[in-house]
C-alpha positions in Angstrom: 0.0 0.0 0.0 1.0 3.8 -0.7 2.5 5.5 2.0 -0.8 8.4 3.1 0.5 11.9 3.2 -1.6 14.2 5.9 -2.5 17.0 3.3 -4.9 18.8 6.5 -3.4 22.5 7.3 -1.5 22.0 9.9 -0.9 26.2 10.7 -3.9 28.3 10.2 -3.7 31.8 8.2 -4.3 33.5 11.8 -1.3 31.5 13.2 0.6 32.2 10.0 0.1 36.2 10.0 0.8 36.4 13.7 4.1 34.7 13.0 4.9 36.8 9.9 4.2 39.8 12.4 6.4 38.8 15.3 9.4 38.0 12.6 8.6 41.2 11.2 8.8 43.2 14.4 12.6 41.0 14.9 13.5 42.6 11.9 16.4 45.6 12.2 14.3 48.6 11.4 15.8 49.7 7.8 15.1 45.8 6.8 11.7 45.8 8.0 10.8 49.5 6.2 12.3 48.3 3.1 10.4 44.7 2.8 7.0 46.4 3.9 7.5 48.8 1.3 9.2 46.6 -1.2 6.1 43.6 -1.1 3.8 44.8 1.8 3.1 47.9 -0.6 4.3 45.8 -3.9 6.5 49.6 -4.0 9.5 47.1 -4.9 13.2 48.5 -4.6 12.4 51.9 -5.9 9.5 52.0 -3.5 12.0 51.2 -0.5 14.5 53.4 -1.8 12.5 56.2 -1.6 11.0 55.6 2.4 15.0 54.8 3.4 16.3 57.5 1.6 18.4 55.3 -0.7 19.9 54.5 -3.9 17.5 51.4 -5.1 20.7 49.1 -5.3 21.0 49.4 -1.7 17.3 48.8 -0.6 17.2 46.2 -3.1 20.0 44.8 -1.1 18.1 45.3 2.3 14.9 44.2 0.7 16.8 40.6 0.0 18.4 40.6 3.2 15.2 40.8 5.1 13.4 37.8 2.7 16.6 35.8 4.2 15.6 36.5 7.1 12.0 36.5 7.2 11.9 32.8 5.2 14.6 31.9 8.1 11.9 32.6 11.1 8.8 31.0 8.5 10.9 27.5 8.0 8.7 25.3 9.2 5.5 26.4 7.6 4.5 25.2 4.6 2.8 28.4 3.2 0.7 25.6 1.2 -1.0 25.1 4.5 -2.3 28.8 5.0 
């Protein structure tokens, strides 16, 4: 017999967006301005550049950066589950 996979959500969206909040708020503050701006707003780099006071390379940079770091603190969820 096939092995069964357990396809049932295991982390609601509420449990997934308080999670993205508290790695948010463990961001270093230029990381999290430029990724809200960046995605949050869907601003991108230029977006970012502009709130940081920035050329785009470098909040493109920080934008990146904080990605790492956010997908770092959401490991273990499978967004497929929200």
């Amino acid at each position: 017999m096939a092995e069964v996979i357990d396809t049932t959500p295991t982390t609601s969206r509420a449990e997934l967006l308080h999670r993205l909040e508290l790695a948010l708020a463990a961001l270093p503050a230029e990381e999290r301005t430029a990724v809200v701006a960046a995605h949050g707003y869907g601003e991108g780099p230029v977006g970012a550049a502009v709130e940081l006071d920035l050329d785009s390379a470098d909040a493109d940079a920080l934008t990146r950066n904080a990605l790492q770091l956010l997908r770092a603190a959401l490991a273990d969820v499978d967004i497929d589950d929200a």
